[in-house]
N, C-alpha and C positions, 0 to 999 in steps of 0.2 A: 715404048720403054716403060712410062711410067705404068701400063696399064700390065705389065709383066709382073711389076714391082710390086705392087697391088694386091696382087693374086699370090705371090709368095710371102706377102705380108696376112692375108687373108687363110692358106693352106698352113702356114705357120700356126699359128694360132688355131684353126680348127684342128691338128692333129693334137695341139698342147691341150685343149677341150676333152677332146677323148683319153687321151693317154689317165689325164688326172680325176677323169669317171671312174675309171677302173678301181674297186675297191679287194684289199685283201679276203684272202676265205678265211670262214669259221672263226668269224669277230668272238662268237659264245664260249671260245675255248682259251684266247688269250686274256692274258689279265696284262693292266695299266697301273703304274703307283704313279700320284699325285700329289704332290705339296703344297701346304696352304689352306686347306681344302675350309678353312671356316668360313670364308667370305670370296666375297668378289669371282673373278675369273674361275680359280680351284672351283667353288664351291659347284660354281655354274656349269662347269666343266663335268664334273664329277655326276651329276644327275645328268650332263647330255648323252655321257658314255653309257650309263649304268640301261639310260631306255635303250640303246640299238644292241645291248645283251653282253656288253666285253664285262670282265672280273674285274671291277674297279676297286684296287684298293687307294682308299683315301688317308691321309694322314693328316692329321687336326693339330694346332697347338695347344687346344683345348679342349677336354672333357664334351663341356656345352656347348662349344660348334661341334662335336663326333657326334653327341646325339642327336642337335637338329638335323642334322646329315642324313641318319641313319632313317629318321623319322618320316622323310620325305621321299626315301629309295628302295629299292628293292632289297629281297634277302643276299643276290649278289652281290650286292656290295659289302667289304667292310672297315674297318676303321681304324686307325693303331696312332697314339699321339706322339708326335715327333716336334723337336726342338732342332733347329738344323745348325744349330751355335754350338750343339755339344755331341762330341764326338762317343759318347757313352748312348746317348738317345740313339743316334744315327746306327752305330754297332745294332743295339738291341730290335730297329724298326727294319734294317736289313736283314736278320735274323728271323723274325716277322714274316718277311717278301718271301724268304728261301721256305720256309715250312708252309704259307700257303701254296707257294706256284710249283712245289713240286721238282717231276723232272718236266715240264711243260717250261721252264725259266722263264722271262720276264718281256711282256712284247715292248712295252714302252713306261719310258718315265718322263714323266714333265715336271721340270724342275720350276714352277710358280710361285713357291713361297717367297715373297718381297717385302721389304719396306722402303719408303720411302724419305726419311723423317731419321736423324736432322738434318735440314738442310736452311740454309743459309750464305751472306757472302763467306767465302773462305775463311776472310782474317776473322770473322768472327767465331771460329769452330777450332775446337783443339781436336788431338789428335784420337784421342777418343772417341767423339762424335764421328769420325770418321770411320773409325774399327767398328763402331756398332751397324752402321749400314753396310759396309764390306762383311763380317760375319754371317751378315743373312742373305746376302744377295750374290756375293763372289763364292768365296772360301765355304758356305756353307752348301751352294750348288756342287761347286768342285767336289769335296768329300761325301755326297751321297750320292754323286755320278760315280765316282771311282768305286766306292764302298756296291754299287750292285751292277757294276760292270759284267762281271762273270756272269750272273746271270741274265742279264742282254743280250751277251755273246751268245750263250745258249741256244736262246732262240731266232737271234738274228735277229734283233728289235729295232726298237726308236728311241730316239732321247728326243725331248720339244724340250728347248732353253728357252724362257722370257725373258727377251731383253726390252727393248721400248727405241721410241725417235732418240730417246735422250743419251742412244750408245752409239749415235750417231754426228748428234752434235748437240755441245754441251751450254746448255741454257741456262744453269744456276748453280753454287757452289754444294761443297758438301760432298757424301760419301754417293751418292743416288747414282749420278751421269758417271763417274771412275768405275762403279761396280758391273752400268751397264755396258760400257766398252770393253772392261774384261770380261762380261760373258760373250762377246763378241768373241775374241780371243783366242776363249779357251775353246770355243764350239765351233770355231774355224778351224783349227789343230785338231780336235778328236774327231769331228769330220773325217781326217783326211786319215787319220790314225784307223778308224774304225771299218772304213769301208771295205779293208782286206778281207774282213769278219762277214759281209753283209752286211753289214745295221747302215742305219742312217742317221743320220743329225740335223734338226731344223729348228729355227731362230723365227721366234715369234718378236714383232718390230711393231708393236702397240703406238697410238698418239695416248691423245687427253682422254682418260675416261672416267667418269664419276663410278669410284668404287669407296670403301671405308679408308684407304690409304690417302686419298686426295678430299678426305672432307676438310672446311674452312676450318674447324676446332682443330683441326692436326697438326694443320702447317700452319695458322697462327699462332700456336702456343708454342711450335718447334722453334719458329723466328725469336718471338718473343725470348725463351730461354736463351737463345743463342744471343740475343744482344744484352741481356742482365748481365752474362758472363762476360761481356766486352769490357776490357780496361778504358779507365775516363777517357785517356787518349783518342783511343776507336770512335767513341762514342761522339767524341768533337769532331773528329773528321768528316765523321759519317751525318749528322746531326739528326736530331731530336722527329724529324718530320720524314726523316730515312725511311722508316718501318710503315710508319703510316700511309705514304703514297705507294709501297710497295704493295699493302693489304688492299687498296682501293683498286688498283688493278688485277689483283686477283682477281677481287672480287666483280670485275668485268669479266674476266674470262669465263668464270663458273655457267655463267648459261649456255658457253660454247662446248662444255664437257658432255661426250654423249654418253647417252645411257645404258644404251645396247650394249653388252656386254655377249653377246651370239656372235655377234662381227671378228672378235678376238678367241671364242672358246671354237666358231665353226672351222678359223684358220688351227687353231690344233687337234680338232677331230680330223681335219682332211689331213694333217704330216701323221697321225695315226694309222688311218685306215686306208690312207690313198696306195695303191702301188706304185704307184710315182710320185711321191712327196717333192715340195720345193723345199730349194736350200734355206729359203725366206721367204716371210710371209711381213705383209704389211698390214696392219687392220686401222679402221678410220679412214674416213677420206681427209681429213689433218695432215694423217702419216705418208698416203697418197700423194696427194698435191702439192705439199706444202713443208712437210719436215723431211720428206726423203729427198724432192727434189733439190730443196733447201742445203743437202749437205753434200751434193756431186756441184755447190757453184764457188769459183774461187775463195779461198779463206777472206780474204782480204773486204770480199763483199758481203759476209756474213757476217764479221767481227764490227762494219760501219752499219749494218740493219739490225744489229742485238743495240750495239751501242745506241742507237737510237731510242730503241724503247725502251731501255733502260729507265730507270730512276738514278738520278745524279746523285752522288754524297754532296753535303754542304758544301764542302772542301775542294770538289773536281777543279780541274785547269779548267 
């Protein structure tokens, strides 16, 4: 019995092998738009595309990331700077997409532009802080998915959503973890929405990676402002030594942060070009072992293993 078991676990998995070799034809005629594209993943992404020949347009927030961009990639590629908080940018960069791509429409978009920052505990953030990472990370994906829809349909494309472990289970307050469970959400629904059309939709599930959103100056200064703004009260609760054992353990973690940033851009070239794309991809063995597993185990048993590692307020019971 078990030796049957075995062998359908074994054929399992070599037909899943083969199936997701299979790559689509005439990568050199479809074009890709990309957000983000001045750093980290984007950036990375955007020159892994641009060597195997697809028409990568990139979208910059700035000037000086579009040129280092351009500097280091081929004449296919090119560049258009986009704000994805403003619905006037978004307009004029999908305007952009339709006059390059033609009547060819659009094979895929990866919605990448993120931040990470402010985050903090809850009671210390107002509601602000919380629309500024939702703008870029939710509502901002939303409206430039829907804004180049039509042309997706078109061609029958891809949408890649980044979301991360942290839309799985929520590690620390602020806008970051809410925004990545609504791109959970939203790309589970257009999934199910799209595939009448063709297209596909795939959910990039990142861990810990050293990119310019997770440097030590980002998210110490993000905390830092967020407890200036704490009322005296908070500040008592919480006390004086809150912040400081919270940065000490960062600062542990930091040499556990991988570097490879391939591991995350190779899982969105393959929901690009694969003709069998997964629904989800995991990158990191963090995200593997440990934060995916982490969030199929009872609530009960993750709310006393966060609690643990925690840093206590002065004030805890």
């Amino acid at each position: 019995m078990w030796l049957y078991l075995g062998a359908l676990v074994a054929l399992y998995h070599l037909v899943r092998w083969y199936r997701e070799r299979q790559v689509v034809s005439q990568l050199r005629d479809k074009y890709v738009f990309i957000t983000g594209c001045d750093s980290g993943f984007g950036n990375q992404l955007a020159k892994q595309l641009d060597l195997l020949g697809l028409r990568v347009l990139a979208a910059c927030l700035t000037e000086t990331g579009a040129e280092s961009l351009k500097a280091k990639t081929s004449d296919r590629l090119d560049t258009v700077i986009l704000d994805v908080t403003k619905s006037e940018s978004i307009a004029a960069a999908t305007q952009w997409v339709k006059e390059c791509t033609g009547d060819r429409g659009l094979w895929g978009l990866v919605n990448n532009a993120g931040i990470t920052v402010p985050s903090a505990p809850n009671e210390w953030l107002t509601k602000q802080d919380f629309m500024k990472t939702l703008d870029v990370n939710l509502l901002g994906v939303i409206e430039v998915t829907l804004s180049l829809l039509p042309l997706l349909r078109k061609a029958r494309g891809r949408v890649v959503n980044v979301s991360s472990v942290a839309g799985r289970v929520s590690f620390f307050g602020g806008g970051y973890c809410i925004s990545k469970y609504g791109i959970e959400a939203f790309s589970d629904s257009l999934r199910r929405e799209v595939s009448f059309f063709g297209m596909k939709v795939a959910i990039i599930e990142p861990g810990y990676f050293k990119t310019d959103a997770s440097k030590p100056e980002v998210i110490t200064k993000s905390r830092q402002n967020a407890w200036d703004q704490c009322s005296p009260e908070v500040k008592d609760i919480y006390g004086d030594k809150y912040l400081a054992s919270e940065y000490e353990i960062f600062q542990k973690t930091l040499p556990l942060l991988c570097e490879d940033l391939t591991l995350v851009t190779d899982c969105m070239e393959h929901a690009l070009i694969s003709c069998h794309p997964r629904t989800r991809y995991s990158a990191g063995w963090d995200a593997k072992f440990f934060f995916i597993p982490l969030s199929y185990m009872p609530t009960f048993l993750v709310d006393a293993f966060l609690k643990w590692k925690a840093v206590r307020p002065a004030k805890a019971l």
